[in-house]
C-alpha positions in Angstrom: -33.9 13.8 12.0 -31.2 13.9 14.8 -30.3 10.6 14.2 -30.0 11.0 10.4 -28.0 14.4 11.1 -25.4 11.9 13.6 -25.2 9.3 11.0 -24.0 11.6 8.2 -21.8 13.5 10.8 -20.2 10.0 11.5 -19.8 9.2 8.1 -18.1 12.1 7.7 -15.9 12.0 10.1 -15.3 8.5 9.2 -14.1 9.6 5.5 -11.8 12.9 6.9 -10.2 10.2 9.2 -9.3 7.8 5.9 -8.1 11.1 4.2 -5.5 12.3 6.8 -4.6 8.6 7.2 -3.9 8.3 3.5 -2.0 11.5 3.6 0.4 10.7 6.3 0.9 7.5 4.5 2.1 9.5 1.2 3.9 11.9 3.2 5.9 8.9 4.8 6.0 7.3 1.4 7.4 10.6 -0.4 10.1 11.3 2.5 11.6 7.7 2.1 11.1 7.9 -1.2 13.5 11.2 -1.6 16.1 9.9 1.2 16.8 7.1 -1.4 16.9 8.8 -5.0 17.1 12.6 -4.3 13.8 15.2 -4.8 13.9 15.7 -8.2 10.7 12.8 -10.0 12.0 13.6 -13.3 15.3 11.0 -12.0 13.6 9.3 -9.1 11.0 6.7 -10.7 10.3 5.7 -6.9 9.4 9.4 -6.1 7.3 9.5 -9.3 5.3 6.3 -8.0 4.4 8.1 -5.0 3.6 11.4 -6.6 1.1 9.6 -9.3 -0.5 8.0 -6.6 -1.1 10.3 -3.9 -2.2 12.8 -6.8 -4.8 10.1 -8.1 -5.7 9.8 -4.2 -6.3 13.8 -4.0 -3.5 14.6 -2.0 -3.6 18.6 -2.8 -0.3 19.4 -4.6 0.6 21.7 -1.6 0.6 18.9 0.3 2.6 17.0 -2.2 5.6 19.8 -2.2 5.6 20.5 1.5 6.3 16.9 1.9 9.0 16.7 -0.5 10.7 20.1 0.7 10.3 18.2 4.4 12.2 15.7 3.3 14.9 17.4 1.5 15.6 19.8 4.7 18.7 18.8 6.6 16.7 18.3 10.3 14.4 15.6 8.5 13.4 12.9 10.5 15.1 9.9 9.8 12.5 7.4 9.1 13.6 3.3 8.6 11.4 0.6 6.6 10.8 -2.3 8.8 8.7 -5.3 8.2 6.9 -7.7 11.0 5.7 -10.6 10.8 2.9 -12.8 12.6 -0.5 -14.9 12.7 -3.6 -13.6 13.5 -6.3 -16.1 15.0 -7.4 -18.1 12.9 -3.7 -19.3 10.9 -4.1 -16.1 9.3 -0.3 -15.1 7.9 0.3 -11.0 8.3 2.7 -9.1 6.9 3.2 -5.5 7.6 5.5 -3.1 6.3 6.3 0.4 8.3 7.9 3.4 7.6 9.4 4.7 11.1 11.5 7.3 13.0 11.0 4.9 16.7 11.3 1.6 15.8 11.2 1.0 19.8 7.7 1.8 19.5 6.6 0.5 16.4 7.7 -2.7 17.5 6.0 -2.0 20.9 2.5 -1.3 18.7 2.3 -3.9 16.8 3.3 -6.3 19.7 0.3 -4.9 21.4 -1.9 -5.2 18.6 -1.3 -9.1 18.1 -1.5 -9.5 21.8 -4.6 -7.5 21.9 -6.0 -9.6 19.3 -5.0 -13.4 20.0 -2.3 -13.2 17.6 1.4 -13.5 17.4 4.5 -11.8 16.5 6.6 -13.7 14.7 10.4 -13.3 13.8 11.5 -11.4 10.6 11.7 -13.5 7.9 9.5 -16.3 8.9 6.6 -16.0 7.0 8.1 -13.7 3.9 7.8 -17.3 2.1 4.4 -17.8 2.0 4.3 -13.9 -0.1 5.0 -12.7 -3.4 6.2 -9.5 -4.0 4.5 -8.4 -6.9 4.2 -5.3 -8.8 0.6 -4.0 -9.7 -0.8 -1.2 -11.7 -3.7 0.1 -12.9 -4.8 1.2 -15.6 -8.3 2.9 -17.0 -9.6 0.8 -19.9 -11.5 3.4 -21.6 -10.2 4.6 -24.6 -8.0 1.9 -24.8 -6.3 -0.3 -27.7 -6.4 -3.4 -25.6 -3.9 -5.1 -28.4 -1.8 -2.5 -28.9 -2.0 -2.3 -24.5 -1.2 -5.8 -24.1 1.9 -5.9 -26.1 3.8 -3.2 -24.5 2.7 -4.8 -20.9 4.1 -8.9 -21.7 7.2 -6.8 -23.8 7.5 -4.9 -20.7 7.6 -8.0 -18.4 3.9 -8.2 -17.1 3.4 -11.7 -16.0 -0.5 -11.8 -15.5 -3.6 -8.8 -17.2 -6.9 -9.1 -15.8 -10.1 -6.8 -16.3 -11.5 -5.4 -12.9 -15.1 -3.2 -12.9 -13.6 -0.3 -15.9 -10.1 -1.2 -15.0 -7.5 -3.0 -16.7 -4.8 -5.0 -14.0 -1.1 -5.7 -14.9 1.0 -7.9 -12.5 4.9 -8.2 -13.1 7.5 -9.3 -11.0 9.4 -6.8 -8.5 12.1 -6.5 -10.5 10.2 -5.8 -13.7 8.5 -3.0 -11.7 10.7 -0.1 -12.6 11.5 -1.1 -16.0 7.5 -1.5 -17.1 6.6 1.9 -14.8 9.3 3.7 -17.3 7.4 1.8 -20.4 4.1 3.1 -19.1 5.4 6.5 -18.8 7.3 6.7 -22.3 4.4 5.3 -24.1 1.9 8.2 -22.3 -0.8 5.4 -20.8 -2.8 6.9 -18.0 -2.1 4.6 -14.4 -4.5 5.0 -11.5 -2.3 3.4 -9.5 1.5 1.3 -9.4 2.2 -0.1 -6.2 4.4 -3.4 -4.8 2.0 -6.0 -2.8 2.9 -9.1 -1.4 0.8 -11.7 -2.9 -0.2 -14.9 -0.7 0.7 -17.8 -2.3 -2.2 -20.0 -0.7 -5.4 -18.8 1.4 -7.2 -19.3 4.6 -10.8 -20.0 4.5 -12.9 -18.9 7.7 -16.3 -18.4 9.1 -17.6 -15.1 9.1 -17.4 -14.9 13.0 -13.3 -15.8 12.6 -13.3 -13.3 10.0 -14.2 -10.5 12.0 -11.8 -11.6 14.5 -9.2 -11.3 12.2 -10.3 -7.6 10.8 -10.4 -6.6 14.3 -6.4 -6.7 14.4 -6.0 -5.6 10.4 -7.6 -2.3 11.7 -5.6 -1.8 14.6 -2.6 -1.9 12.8 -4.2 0.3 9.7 -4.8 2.8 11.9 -1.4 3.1 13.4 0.9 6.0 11.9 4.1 4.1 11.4 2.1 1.3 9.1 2.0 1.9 5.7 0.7 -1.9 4.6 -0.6 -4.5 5.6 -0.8 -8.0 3.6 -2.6 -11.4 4.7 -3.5 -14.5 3.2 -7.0 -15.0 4.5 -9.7 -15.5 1.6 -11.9 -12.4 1.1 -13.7 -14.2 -1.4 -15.6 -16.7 0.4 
C-alpha cells in the first residue's frame, strides 16, 4: 500500500515537473515571440503560434497574459535565440535551440551536459546540414473533408500529409510556414499544434544499450530552462 501510495506520488510529481517545464518554455516562447512582432496576435502570426499551442497544452490563460504583459514591460529581460551544435556517443547529430538572457551560462550547460555524457560540442553551423527546417502542424481528422483538406494544404504549400493515430500531419517548407498558418486560420480548420522542427536528413541506428546512452544527455539538456528544443538524427524506430 505504501509503495503504491509512493509510486502515484512520483508519478505525479513526475507530470507537475513536465507541466512547469512546458510552461517556462511558452513563457520563453511568447516573450521572444512579442520582442519580434509587438503583443497584439491578431498582427503577430508568430505570437498566435505560440498562443494556440500553449493553449492546446493547458497553459491557463492567466498564465498566457501575464507572460505577454511580462514581455511588453520596459524592464523585460532580454532573452537571445542561440543554437548549439554537437554529437552525442554513438555519431548521434544534436541540435538544440535556446531561448536565453546568459548566454555565458547556457553555453557553460550545455558544455557540461556533452561532457557529462561522452559527447561533443561542436561549432555553430557545423551540423545545421544534416537538418531540415520544416514546418509541422496538426490537425484533428474528425469531422473532416479530407478532399476538400488536402487541397487547401498542397495550394497552401504543404510538401508531405500523413495520418498519425486520429491526427492528420502537414509538412511544408519554413518559408511556407506563415503563409499556410494564415490559410489554416482564414479557412477556420482546428490545429493541435504548428511548430518548426529540424528534420534529419539520414538516421543513426543503435543498440538499445547505446540508445539509452544517448537519452541520458537528451534529458539533461530537456530539463535545462534556457532549452526550448532539442533535435537528433538517431532512429527511434528501430
Amino acid at each position: 500500500m505504501g509503495r503504491a501510495f509512493e509510486f502515484r506520488r512520483a508519478r505525479k510529481e513526475k507530470r507537475w515537473a513536465n507541466m512547469a517545464r512546458a510552461f517556462t518554455k511558452f513563457g520563453r516562447e511568447i516573450s521572444l515571440a512579442v520582442k519580434s512582432g509587438g503583443p497584439d496576435p491578431e498582427t503577430n502570426s508568430r505570437l498566435r503560434v505560440v498562443i494556440a499551442n500553449a493553449k492546446a497544452a493547458n497553459m491557463p490563460k492567466d498564465n498566457i497574459e501575464s507572460a505577454i504583459k511580462k514581455a511588453s514591460a520596459k524592464d523585460a529581460a532580454s532573452l537571445e535565440e542561440l543554437n548549439y551544435e554537437g554529437y552525442a556517443p554513438h555519431g548521434v547529430a544534436i541540435f538544440i535551440e535556446t531561448a536565453t538572457d546568459n548566454p555565458t551560462r547556457t553555453v557553460a550547460n550545455v558544455r557540461s551536459y556533452f561532457n557529462k555524457c561522452n559527447g561533443t560540442l561542436g561549432t555553430t553551423g557545423s551540423l545545421e546540414f544534416m537538418f531540415d527546417r520544416k514546418g509541422v502542424f496538426t490537425i484533428p481528422s474528425a469531422g473532416i473533408d479530407r478532399d476538400t483538406l488536402e487541397m487547401l494544404l498542397i495550394e497552401n504549400g504543404a510538401e508531405d500529409i500523413v495520418e498519425q493515430d486520429e491526427d492528420i500531419i502537414a509538412y511544408t517548407s519554413f518559408a511556407d510556414f506563415v503563409g499556410l498558418q494564415k490559410a489554416l486560420e482564414q479557412a477556420n480548420v482546428s490545429v493541435t499544434n504548428a511548430e518548426l522542427r529540424r528534420i534529419p536528413n539520414t538516421l543513426v541506428t543503435l543498440s538499445d544499450e547505446q540508445t539509452e546512452e544517448v537519452i541520458k544527455l537528451i534529458d539533461k539538456l530537456e530539463d535545462d530552462d534556457d532549452v526550448q528544443n532539442v533535435f537528433h538524427n538517431m532512429n527511434e524506430n528501430e
